[in-house]
DOKEDREN-933630 format. One record per residue: x negated, y, z of N, C-alpha, C in turn; residue in three letters. Coordinates in steps of 0.1 Angstrom, whole numbers, plus 5000, padded with zeros to 4 digits. Atoms other than C-alpha are relative to their C-alpha. Layout:
BEGIN
XYZXYZXYZALA...
This chain:
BEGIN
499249885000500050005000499150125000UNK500949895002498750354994499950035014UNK499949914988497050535020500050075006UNK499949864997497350875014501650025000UNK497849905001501650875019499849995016UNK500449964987502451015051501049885007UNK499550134990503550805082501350045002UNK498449984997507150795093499950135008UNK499749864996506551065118499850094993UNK500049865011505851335086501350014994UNK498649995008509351225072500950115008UNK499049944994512251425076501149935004UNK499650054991514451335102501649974995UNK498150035005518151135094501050065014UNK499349934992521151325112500349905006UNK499650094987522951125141500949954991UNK499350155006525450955116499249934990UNK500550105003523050805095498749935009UNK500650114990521050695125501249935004UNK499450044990524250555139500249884990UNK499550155008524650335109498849954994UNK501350084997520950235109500049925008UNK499950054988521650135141500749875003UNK498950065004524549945130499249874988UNK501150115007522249745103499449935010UNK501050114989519849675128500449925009UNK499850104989521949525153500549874988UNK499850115011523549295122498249944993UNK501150085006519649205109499749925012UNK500350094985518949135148500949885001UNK499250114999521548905148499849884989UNK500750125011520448685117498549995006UNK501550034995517048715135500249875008UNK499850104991518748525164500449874996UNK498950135006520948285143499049904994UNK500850085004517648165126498949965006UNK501150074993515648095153498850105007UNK500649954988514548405165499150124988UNK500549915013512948565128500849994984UNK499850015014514048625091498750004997UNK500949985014511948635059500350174999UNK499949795006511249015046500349994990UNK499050015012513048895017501450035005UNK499049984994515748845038500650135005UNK500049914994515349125055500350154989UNK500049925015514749335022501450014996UNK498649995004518249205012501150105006UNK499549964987520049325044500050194997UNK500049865003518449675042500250054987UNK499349915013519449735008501349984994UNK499150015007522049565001501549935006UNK498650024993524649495030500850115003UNK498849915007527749575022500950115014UNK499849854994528849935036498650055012UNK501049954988525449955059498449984991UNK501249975004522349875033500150164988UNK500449825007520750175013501149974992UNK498950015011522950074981501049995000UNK498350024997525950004996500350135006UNK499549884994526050325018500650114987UNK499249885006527650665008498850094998UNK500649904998524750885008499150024986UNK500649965013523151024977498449944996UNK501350045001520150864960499150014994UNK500749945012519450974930499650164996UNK499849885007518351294914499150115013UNK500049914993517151634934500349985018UNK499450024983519351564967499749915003UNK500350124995518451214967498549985005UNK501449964997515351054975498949974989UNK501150025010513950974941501150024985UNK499749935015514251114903499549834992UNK500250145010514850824880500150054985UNK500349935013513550844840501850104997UNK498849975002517350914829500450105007UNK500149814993517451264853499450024999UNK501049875005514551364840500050064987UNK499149975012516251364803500749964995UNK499350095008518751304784499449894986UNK500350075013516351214754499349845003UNK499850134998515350914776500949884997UNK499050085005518550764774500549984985UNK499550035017519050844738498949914992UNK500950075008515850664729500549875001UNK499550094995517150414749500949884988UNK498949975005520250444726499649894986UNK501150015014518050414696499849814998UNK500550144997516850064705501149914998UNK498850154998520149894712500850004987UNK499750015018521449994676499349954992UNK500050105013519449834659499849875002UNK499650124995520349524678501349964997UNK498649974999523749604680500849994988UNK499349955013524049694642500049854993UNK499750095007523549314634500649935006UNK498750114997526749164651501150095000UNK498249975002530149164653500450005012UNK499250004985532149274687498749975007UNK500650004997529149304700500050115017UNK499049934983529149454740498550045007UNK500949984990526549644764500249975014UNK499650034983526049534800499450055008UNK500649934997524049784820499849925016UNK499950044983522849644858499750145008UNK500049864993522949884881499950144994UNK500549895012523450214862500350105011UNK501049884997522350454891501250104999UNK498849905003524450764886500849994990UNK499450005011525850684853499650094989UNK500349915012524150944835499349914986UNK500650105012522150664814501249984994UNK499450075007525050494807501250144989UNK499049895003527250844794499250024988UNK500749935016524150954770499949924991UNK499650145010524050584756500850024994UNK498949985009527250614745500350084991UNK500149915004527150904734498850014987UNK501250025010523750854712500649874988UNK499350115009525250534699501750084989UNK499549895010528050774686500050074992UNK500949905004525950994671499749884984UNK500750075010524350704648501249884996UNK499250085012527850504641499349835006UNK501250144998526650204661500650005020UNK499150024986529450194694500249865000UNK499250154995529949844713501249995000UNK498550044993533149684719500550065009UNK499849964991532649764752498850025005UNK501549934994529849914778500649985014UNK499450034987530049704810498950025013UNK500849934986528749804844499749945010UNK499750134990527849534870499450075011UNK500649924991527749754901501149965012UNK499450024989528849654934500150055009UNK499249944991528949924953501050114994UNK498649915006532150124953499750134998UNK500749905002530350444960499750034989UNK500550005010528150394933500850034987UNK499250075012530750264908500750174995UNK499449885004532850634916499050074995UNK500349915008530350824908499249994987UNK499550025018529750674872500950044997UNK498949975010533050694865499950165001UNK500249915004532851044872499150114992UNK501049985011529551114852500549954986UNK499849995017531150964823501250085000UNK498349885007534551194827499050104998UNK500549885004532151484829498849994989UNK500749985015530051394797500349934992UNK499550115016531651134775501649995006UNK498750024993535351174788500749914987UNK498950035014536551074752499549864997UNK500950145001534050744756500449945008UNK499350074988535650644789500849844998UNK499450125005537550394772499249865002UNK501050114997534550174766499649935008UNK500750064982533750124802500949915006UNK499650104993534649854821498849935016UNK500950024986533049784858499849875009UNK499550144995532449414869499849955014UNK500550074985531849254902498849914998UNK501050114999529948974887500149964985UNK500450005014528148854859501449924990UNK499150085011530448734826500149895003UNK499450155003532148404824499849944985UNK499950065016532448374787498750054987UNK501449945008529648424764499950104991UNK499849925010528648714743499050044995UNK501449995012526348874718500050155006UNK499849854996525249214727498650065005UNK501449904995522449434747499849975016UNK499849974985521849394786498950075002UNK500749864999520149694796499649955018UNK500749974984517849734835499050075003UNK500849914996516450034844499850045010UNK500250014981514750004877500649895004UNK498950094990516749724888498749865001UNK500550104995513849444891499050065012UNK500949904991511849714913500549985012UNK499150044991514849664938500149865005UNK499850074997514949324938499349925014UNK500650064985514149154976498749954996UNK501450085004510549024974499649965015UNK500550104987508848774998498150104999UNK501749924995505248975015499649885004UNK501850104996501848745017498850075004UNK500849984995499048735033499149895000UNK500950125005495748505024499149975014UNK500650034990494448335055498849885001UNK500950115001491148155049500749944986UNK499150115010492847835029501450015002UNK498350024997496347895041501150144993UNK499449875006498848155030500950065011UNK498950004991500948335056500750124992UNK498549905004504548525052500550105012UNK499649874988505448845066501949965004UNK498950034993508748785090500650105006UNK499349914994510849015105500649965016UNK499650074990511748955141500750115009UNK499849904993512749175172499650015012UNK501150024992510749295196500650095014UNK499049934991513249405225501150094992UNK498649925012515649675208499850044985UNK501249925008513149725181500149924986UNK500350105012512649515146498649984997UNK501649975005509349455137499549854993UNK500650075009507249285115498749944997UNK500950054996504549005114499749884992UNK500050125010503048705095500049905007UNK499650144995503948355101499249894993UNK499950155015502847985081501250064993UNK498950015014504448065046500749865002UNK498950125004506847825039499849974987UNK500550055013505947565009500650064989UNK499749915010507747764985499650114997UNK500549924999506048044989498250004995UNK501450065005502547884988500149974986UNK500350005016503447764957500250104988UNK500149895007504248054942498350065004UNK500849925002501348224954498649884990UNK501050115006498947944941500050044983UNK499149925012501148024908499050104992UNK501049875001499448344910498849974999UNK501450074997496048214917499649964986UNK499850065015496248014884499750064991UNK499349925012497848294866498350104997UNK501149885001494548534874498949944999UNK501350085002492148264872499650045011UNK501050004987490548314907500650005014UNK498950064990491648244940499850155004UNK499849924991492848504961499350125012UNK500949984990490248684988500449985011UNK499449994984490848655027500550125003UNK499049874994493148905040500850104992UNK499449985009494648985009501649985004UNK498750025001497949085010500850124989UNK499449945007500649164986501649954998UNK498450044998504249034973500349924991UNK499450105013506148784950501449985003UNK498749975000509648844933500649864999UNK499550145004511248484938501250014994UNK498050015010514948594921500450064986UNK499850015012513848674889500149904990UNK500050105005513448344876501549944997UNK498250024996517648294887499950074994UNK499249875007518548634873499950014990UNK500350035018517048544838500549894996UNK499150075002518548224841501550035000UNK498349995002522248364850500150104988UNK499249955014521948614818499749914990UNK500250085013520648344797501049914994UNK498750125000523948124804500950084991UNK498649985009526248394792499750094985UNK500749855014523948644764500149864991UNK500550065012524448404734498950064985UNK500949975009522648614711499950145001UNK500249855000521048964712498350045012UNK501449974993518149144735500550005018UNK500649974988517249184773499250114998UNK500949925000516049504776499650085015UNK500449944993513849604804498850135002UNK501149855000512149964820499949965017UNK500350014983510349924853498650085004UNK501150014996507150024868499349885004UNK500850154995504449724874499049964984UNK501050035009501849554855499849844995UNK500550125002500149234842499749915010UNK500150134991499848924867498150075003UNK500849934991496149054865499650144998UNK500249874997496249394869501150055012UNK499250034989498949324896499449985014UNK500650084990497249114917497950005001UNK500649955002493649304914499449995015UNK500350014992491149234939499650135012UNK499849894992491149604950501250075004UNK498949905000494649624951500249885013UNK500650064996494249454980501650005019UNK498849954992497549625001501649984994UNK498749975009500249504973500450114998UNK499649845005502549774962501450015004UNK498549994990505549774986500250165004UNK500249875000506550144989501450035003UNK498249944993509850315006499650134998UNK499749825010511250634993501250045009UNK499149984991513050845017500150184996UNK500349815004513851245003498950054993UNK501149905009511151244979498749955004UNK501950014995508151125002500849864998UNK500250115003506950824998498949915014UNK501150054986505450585030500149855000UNK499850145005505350215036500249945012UNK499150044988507350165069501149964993UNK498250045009510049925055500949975010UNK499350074987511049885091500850145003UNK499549854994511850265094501350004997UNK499249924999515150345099501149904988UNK498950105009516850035078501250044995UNK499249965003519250105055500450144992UNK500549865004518250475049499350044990UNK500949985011515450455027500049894987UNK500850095013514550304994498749875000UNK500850095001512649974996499549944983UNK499550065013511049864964498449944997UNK501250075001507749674949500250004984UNK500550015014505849684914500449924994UNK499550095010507149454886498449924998UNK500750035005504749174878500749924988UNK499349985015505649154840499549854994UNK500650095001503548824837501049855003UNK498550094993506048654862501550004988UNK498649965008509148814842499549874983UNK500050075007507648664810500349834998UNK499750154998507148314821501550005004UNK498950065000510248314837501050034986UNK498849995014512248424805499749894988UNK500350095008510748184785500649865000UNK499750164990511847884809501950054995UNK498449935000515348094805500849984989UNK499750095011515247994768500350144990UNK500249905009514448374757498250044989UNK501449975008511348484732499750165008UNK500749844996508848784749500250054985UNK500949935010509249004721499850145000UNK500549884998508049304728499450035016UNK500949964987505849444761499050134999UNK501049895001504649764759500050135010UNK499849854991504150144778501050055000UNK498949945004506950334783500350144989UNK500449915007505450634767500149934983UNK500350065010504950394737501150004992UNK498650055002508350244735500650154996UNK499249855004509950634735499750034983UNK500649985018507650734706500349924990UNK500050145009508650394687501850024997UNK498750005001512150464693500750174995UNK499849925001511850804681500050165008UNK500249854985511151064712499650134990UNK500149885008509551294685500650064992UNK498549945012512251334659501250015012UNK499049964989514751364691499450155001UNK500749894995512351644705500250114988UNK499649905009512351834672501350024996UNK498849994997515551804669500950185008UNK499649874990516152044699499550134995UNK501149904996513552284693501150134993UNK498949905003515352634690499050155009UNK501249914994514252984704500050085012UNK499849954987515052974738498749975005UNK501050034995512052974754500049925016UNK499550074989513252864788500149874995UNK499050185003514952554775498849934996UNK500850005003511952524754498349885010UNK500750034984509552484788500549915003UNK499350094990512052284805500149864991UNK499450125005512552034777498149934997UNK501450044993508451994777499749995008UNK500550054987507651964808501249865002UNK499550104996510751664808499149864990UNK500150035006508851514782498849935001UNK500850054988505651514803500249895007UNK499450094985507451344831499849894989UNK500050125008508051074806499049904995UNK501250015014504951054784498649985005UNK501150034998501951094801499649955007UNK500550114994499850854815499850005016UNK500249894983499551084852501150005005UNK498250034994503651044853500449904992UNK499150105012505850784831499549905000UNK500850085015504050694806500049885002UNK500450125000501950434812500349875015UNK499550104985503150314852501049934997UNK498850065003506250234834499649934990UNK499950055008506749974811501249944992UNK499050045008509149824785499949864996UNK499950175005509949464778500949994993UNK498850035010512649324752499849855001UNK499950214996513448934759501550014988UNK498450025010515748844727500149854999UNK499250165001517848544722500549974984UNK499349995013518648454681499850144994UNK500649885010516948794670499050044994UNK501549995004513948794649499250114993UNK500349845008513949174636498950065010UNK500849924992510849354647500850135011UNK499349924995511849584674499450144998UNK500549925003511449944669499050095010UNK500749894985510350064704498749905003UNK501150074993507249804703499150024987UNK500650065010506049864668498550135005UNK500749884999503750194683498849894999UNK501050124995501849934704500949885007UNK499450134995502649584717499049965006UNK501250044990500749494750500549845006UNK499550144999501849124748498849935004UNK501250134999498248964748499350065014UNK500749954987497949144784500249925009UNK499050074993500648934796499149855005UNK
């Protein structure tokens, strides 16, 4: 974990009702502490604080995204993100019939409003444009982001609980959403591996390594393999065990079309790098950034780097083709970011500023760019993709 983010006491402080429903988490994680013998998993634990229902971060009411929240995601830094976005899924889109978008978690909804809207633009609208978001919070304020920018697109939308039943051809879109996913913390002990646990330490929660559990070992070994060298002593870092499932449950119902993913994270070895030596576990609370995941459960943003290596193999086992893997800076330019950009240009000079400097955020290697990356997992599509043809960082994988 980095060492220059500041410690919990530099954060700013949650008012007395969202401590009271911190408080309210923590006595429910304490209680699965007790029910299992006294500790969870920090996967477990991960789950809990983000995603129990009316008390983890995602499920609460409190704003997350954007300015007020505690972190700026690509899609509020421009709209021309999501239209490149846009760009990509047409010309997937353009070679089926009743063809359907399925977005996971779409965040404020602003992605999913300019999508539609770009796909408009180019003559190249789905059937439908479905939303798999389970909190209700969340869910209103999409629907309100599309009445206030695509109100006449509203139609399209549809909001699910849970993944499809019946199979279809189409696009599934995740931006940010494997960054979220619960991840199991290791630690390299000599020859053994141990797992970070969650326990309680009088009124308190806290957190500590235990003997991993054989499933865990063998993932990490996994890793080992993947990087050609073993591990060091006292190495510690993380591993996403629920993407290998989550590639398998779109693989059951996507009969034919792309996976398209945007995350931050890296290569299996540029991941797991013998100076990166602290993993990449990082909580987001108003903007700062620190690496107390115990702080204040429920409140902050828990999240961990993509290893893009992992995602591959598992997609492959899932019964999709890697085709494409590249920067995200790359991917924009590929899908057009510069004929968007001119586009605008006009002789406001304000706007002018503001729409370079969003363009920045995106693009260069110091913001965006290159932290982020782009993957495309297709099923029955053998058309080069447009957002990989810049560069394609496949032989990194």
């Amino acid at each position: 974990m980095p060492t220059n983010t500041p410690t919990p006491v530099e954060l700013p402080q949650p008012d007395e009702t969202e401590k009271q429903r911190s408080l309210a988490l923590c006595a429910f994680i304490a209680n699965s502490c007790k029910q299992q013998g006294g500790a969870i998993s920090f996967g477990e634990f991960m789950q809990a604080a983000l995603y129990q229902p009316g008390l983890g971060y995602y499920s609460g009411g409190r704003q997350k995204f954007g300015e007020h929240g505690d972190f700026i995601t690509a899609p509020e830094v421009s709209p021309l993100f999501s239209r490149c976005i846009a760009r990509q899924l047409a010309q997937v889109l353009a070679q089926m019939e009743h063809a359907v978008v399925i977005e996971f978690g779409a965040g404020s909804g602003v992605m999913a409003a300019e999508i539609l809207l770009e796909l408009e633009r180019v003559n190249c609208l789905p059937d439908s444009y479905r939303i798999i978001e389970l909190s209700a919070e969340l869910r209103a304020r999409q629907k309100l982001m599309i009445d206030e920018r695509a109100l006449h697109l509203a139609h399209k939308l549809e909001w699910l609980d849970s993944l499809p039943e019946s199979p279809v051809q189409g696009v599934v879109i995740a931006n940010e959403v494997l960054d979220a996913m619960p991840v199991e913390c290791f630690r390299i002990a000599g020859d053994s591996v141990e797992q970070l646990n969650v326990k309680t330490d009088g009124d308190q929660l806290c957190a500590c390594y235990d003997a991993a559990s054989d499933e865990l070992v063998k993932q990490v070994r996994t890793i080992e393999e993947r990087r050609g060298a073993s591990l060091p002593d006292g190495y510690c870092s993380e591993v996403n065990p629920s993407i290998a499932g989550w590639l398998q449950s779109i693989g059951r119902f996507l009969d034919k079309g792309m996976v398209l993913l945007v995350d931050y994270g890296y290569p299996v070895s540029e991941y797991y790098l013998d100076e990166r030596n602290h993993g990449t576990l990082i909580c987001h609370y108003r903007h700062h950034a620190h690496s107390d995941a115990v702080w204040y459960p429920g409140l902050q943003d828990i999240t961990a780097f993509v290893d893009f290596t992992a995602v591959a193999y598992a997609a492959v086992d899932a019964g999709f083709d890697v085709s494409g893997y590249t920067s995200q800076a790359m991917f924009l330019m590929g899908c057009g970011l510069g004929e968007l950009h001119a586009a605008e240009v006009n002789d406001d000079v304000t706007q002018q500023l503001l729409l370079s400097q969003q363009i920045k955020t995106l693009t260069l290697p110091s913001e965006m760019g290159e932290r982020f990356k782009a993957m495309a997992l297709t099923k029955e599509f053998d058309e080069p993709l447009i957002g990989f043809m810049q560069q394609d960082y496949r032989n990194r994988l």
